[in-house]
N, C-alpha and C positions, 0 to 999 in steps of 0.2 A: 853662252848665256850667263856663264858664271860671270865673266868679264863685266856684263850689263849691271848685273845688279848689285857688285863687289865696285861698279865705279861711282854708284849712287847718282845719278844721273838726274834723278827725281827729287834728289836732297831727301829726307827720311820720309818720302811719300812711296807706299808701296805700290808694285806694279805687277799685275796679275798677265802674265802671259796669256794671249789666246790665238797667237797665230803666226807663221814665220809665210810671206810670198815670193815668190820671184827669187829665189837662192838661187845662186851664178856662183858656180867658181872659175874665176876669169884667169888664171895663173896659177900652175904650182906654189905651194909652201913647203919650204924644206924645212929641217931642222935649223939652230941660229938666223933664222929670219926675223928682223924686227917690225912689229908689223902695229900699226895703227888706225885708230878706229873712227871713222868720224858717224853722228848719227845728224838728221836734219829729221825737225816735226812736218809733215807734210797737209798733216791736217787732223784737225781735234773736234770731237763728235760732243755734246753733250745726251745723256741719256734721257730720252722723254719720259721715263717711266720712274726714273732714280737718279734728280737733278742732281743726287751728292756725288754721284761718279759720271765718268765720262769715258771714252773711246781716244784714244790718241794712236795714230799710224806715226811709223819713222822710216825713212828710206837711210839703209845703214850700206856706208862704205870703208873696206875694209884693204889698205896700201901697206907693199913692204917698202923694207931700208931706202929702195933705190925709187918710191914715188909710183910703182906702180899699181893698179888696182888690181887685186885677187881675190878678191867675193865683194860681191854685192848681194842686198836683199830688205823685202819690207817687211817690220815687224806690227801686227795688231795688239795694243795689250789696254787692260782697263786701271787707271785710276781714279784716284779719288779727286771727284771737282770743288775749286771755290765756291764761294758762294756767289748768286748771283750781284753784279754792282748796278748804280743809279743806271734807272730806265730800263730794269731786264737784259744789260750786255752781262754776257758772259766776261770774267776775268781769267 
């Protein structure tokens, strides 16, 4: 988690954790592993009730040195939303 928010990911938009699913540890980590993170947005909620934030899920995966996958998992957290652009789309 430190990793998440030490890698600013949001650019200086804070991000309120509220949920970790699906945690897999698919492979040991040892000690000197180098290990790599990838995250993907899988889908972005806006709040009906407080259009200034929103809901964003990420399916996070997580590869050592040798390209294998050893955790996987989806994280829920809340930030803050744009404003709406022309015609009421979300940006």
């Amino acid at each position: 988690m430190r990793m998440f928010v030490q890698s600013g990911g949001y650019g200086k938009t804070p991000v309120v954790g509220m949920g970790i699913d699906e945690l897999r540890w698919q492979k040991p980590v040892r000690p000197g592993d180098t290990l790599t993170v990838e995250r993907e947005v899988v889908e972005v909620t806006r709040s009906r009730t407080r259009p200034d934030r929103g809901m964003i899920r990420t399916r996070v995966q997580v590869r050592n040195q040798d390209g294998d996958v050893v955790m996987t998992l989806y994280t829920l957290g809340r930030v803050p939303a744009r404003q709406t652009g022309i015609a009421g789309s979300a940006a």
